[in-house]
C-alpha positions in Angstrom: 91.2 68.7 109.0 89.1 70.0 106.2 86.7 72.2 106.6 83.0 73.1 104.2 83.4 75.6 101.8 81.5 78.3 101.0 80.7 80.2 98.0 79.7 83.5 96.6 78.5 85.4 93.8 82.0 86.5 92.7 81.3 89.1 90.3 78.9 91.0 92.5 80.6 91.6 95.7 84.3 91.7 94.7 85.0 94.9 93.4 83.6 96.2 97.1 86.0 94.0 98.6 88.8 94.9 96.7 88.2 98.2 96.9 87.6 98.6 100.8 90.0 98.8 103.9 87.2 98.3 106.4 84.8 95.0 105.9 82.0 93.5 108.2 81.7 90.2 109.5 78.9 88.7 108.0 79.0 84.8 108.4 75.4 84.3 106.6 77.1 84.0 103.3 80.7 84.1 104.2 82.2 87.2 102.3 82.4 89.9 105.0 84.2 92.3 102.8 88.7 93.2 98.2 93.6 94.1 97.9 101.6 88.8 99.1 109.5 80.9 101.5 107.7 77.8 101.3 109.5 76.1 97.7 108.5 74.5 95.5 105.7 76.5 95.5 105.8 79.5 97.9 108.1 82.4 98.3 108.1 85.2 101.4 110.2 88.0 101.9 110.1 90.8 104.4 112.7 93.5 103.7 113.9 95.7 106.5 113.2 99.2 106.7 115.9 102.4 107.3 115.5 104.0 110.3 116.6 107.2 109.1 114.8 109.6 107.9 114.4 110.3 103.9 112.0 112.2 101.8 108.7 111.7 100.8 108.3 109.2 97.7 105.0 108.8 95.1 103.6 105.7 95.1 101.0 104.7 92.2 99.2 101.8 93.2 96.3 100.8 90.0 94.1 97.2 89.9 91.9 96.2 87.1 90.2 92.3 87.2 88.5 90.3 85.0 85.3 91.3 87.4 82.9 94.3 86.9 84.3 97.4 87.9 84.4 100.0 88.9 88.7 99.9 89.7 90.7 102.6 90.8 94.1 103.6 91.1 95.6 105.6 94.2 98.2 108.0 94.1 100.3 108.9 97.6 103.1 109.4 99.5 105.5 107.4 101.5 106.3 108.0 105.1 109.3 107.1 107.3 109.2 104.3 109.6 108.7 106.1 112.7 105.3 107.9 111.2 102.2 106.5 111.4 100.6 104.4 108.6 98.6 107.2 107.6 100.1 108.0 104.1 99.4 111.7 102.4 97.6 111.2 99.1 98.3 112.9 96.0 95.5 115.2 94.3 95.6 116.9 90.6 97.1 114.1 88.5 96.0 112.9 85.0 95.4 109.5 85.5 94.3 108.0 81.6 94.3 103.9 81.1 94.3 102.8 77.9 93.3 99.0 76.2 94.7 96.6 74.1 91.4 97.3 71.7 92.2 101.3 71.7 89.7 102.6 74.4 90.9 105.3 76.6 89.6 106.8 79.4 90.5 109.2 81.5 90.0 108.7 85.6 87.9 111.3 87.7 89.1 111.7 91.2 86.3 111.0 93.1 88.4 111.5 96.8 91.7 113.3 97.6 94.0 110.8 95.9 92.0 108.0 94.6 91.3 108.0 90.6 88.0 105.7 89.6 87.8 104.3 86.0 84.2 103.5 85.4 84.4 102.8 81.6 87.3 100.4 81.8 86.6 96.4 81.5 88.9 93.8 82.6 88.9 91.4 80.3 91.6 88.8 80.3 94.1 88.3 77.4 94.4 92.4 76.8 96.9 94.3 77.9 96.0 97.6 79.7 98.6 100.7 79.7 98.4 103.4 82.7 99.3 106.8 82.4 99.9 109.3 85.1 101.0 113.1 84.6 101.8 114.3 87.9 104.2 117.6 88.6 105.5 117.9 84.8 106.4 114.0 85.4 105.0 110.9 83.3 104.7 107.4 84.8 103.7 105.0 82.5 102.9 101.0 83.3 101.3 97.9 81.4 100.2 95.1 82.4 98.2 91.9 80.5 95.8 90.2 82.6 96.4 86.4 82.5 93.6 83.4 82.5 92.1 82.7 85.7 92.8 79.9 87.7 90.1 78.3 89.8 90.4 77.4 93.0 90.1 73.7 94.5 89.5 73.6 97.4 90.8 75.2 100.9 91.4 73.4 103.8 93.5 73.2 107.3 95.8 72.1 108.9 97.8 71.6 112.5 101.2 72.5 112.7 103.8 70.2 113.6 105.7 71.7 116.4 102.3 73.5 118.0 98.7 74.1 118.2 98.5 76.8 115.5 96.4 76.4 112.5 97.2 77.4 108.9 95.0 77.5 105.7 95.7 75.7 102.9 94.7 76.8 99.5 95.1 73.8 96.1 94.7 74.7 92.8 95.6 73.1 89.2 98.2 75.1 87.3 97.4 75.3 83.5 99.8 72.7 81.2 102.4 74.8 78.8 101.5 78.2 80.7 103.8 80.0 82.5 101.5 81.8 85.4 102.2 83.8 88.5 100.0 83.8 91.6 99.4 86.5 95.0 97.4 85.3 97.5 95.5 87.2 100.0 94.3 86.1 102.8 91.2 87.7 105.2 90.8 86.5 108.2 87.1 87.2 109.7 86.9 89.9 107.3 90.3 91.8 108.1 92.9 92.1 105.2 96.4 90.3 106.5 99.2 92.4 105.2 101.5 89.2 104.5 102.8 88.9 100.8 102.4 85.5 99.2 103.4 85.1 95.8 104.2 81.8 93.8 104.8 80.9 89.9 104.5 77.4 88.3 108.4 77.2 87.6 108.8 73.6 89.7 104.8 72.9 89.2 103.8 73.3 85.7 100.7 71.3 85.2 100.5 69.9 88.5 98.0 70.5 91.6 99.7 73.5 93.4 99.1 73.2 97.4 99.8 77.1 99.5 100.2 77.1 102.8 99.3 80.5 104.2 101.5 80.9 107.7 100.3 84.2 108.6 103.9 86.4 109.8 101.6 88.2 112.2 102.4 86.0 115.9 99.6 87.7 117.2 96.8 86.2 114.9 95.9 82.7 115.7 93.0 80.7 114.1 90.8 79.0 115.7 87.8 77.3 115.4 85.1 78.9 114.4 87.1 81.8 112.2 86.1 82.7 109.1 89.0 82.1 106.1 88.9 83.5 102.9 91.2 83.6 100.1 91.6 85.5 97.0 94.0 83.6 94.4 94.9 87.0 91.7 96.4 85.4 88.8 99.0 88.0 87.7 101.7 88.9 84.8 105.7 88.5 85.7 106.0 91.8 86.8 103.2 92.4 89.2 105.1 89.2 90.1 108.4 90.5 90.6 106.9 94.1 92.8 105.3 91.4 95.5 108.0 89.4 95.4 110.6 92.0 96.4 108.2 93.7 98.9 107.8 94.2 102.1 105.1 94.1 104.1 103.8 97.4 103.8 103.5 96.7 100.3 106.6 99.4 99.3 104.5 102.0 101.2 107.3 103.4 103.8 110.3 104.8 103.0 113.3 102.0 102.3 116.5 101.9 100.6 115.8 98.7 99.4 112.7 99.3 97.2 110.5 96.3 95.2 110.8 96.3 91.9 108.0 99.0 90.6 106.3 98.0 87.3 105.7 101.3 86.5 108.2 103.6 84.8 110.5 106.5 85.9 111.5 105.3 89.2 108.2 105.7 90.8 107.1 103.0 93.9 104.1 100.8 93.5 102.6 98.5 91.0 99.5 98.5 88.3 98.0 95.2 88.5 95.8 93.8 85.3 95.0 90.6 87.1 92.4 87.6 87.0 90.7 86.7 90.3 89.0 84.0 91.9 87.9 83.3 95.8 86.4 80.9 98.3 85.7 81.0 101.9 85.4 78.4 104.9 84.9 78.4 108.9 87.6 76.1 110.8 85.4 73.5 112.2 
């Protein structure tokens, strides 16, 4: 069953969502709030996290879209499993991110942890370089923010064996490109913490369809719910971090850590990525 989309003014109101945890409901216009193995086109993993105990480990986490800022990057720590998901953030760094046209700038902390770059634009085809001096240590990442895709349409459907209802998202993957993709899903507003990432290697040119089965048993769609979808266009190795994640996005302490984009063995990711989003109610 399909259902009416909805649109919004996307370069307005995304940097808020991306940039808050808490979001209203606001089904007026649809965009209550912005921050992923199906193949061909689909790949999930969930790695398994120690029990044991181990010691705290920094974790740099930086977006910048082809949307007005302002974007931040977040410096913390990792906790062990057994902690809650409240995770220590990291004052005093130097926190500088460079273009591919030779602008610098350098980040103010505006909260305990979180570095906002108000001078930076996203624009896509440059490459962005972050640089963070932290405790005598340098961590260094680029990234080159892709094309964006649009979005065609999202709709839903039943599943075969039950009553539950997943979102599908479509969209036409660029001819001689090769392009990565995270999806994120919202879910009346709320952030799900699932990681869905896909690349065009078995659907180059072709109409890509995502089916978003949320790992979460608990959430159930239903009639009525509001659905919206970010589709972040990204470079290989923002690709590769999500890939290998888990579901707390590298955030607790594992042995078996993604694979970090940024350098000197630190967790996390800096993401220069293109963006595009659309909303609909299940009918």
């Amino acid at each position: 069953m399909r259902s009416r989309q909805h649109s919004s003014n996307l370069s307005r109101r995304l940097p808020t969502i991306l940039n808050s945890s808490t979001m209203r409901k606001n089904f007026s216009y649809l965009i209550p709030f912005f921050l992923l193995l199906i193949f061909p086109v689909a790949c999930k993993k969930v790695i398994k996290l120690d029990l044991n105990t181990s010691s705290p480990q920094i974790v740099i986490q930086g977006n910048i879209y082809d949307q007005s800022g302002p974007y931040n990057v977040k410096i913390f720590k990792t906790v062990n499993f057994d902690q809650s998901n409240v995770y220590p953030p990291v004052s005093g760094a130097l926190v500088t991110i460079t273009d591919s046209s030779g602008n610098v700038e350098r980040l103010t902390e505006k909260m305990p942890g979180v570095y906002l770059a108000s001078a930076t634009q996203g624009v896509p085809g440059w490459t962005y370089t972050l640089n963070v001096i932290l405790d005598g240590q340098t961590y260094t990442s680029v990234s080159t923010m892709p094309f964006a895709v649009e979005i065609g349409t999202i709709y839903f459907q039943k599943s075969l064996f039950g009553s539950e209802i997943y979102p599908v998202i479509t969209f036409n993957d660029p001819v001689n490109i090769t392009n990565f993709y995270r999806l994120i899903l919202f879910i009346n507003g709320i952030k799900q913490q699932d990681i869905n990432v896909t690349d065009d290697r078995l659907s180059e040119g072709k109409t890509i369809s995502y089916i978003i089965r949320p790992l979460d048993t608990d959430v159930k769609l239903k009639s009525g719910d509001n659905v919206t979808i970010l589709l972040e266009t990204v470079d290989k190795g923002v690709y590769e971090y999500f890939r290998t994640a888990g579901r707390e996005e590298g955030q607790s302490a594992s042995p078996a850590n993604p694979t970090s984009n940024i350098s000197n063995g630190v967790l996390g990711y800096f993401n220069a990525c293109s963006v595009r989003m659309l909303s609909a109610i299940i009918p």
